[in-house]
C-alpha positions as CSV (number, residue, x, y, z in Angstrom):
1,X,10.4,-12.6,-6.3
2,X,12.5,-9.5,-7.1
3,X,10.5,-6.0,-7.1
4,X,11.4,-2.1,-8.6
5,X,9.6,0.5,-9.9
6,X,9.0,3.5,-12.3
7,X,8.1,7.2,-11.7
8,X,7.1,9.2,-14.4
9,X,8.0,13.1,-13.0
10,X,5.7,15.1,-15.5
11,X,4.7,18.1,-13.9
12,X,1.0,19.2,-12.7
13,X,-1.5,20.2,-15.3
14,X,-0.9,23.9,-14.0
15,X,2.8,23.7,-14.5
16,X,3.2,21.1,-16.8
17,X,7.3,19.9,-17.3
18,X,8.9,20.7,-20.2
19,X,10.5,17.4,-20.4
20,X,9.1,14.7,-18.4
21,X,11.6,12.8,-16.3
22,X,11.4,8.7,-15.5
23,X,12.9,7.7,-12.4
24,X,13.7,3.7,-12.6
25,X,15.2,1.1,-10.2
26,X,15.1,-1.2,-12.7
27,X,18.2,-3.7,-12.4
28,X,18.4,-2.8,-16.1
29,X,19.2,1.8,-16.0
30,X,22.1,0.6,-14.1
31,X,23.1,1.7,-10.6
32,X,21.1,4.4,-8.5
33,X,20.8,5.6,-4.6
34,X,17.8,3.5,-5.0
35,X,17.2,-0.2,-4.7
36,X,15.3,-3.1,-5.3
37,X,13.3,-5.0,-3.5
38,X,13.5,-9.2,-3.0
39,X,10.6,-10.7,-1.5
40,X,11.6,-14.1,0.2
41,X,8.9,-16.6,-0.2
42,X,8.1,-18.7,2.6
43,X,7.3,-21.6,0.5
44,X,9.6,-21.3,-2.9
45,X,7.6,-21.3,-6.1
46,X,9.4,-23.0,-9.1
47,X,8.1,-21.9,-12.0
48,X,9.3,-23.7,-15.4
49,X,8.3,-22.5,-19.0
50,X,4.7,-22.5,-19.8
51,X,3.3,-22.0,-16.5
52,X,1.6,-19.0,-15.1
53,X,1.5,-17.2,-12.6
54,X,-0.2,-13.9,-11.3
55,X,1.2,-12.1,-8.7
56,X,-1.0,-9.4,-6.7
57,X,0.7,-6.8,-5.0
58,X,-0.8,-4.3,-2.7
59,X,1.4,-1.6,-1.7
60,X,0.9,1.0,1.8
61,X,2.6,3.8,3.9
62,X,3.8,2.5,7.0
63,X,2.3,4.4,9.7
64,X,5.3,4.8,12.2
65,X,7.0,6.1,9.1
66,X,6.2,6.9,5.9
67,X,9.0,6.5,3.4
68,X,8.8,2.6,4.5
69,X,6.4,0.6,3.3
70,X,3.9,-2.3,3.9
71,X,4.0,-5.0,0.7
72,X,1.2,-7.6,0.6
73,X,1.4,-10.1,-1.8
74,X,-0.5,-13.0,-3.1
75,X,0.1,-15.4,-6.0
76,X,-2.2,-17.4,-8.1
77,X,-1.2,-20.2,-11.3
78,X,-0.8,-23.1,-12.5
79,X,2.5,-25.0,-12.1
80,X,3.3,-28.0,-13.7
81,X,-0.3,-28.1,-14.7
82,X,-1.5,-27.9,-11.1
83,X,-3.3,-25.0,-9.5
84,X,-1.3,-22.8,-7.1
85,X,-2.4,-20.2,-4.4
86,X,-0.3,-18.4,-2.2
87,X,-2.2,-16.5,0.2
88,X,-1.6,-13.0,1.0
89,X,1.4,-12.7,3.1
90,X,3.1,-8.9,4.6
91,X,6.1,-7.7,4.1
92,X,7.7,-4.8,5.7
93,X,9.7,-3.1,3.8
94,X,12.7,-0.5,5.6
């Protein structure tokens, strides 16, 4: 499972920006200092066309240090018309 995300740098409501900025880390804007993120399943999922699957991600501070992060994440479908669950698992993320 491969992870990235957005930030959308608009301002505050008192000091508004005059144009808003988007940070990505999208594999698709190209390179940055930033990264992305794969999350190693312990037990691969292999998902075909037509099945589903929901992915729940929950997403805290490290307290030793907070620009790392603590991922948990939990998945839920059907594969090959058979229901799926992958309990929540951590990751930490450095």
């Amino acid at each position: 499972l491969a992870g990235w995300f957005d930030v959308d740098f608009k301002g505050s409501k008192k000091n508004p920006a005059g144009t808003p900025v988007v940070l990505s880390t999208s594999p698709r804007v190209g390179i940055t200092h930033w990264g992305q993120q794969a999350f190693f399943l312990h037990n691969p999922v292999h998902v075909s066309r037509g099945d589903t699957c929901r992915v729940n991600m929950r997403i805290t501070r490290q307290r030793k240090n907070d620009r790392m992060i603590d991922v948990v994440l939990s998945l839920k479908g059907t594969l090959a018309g058979a229901s799926y669950e992958m309990p929540p698992t951590l990751y930490h993320v450095e």
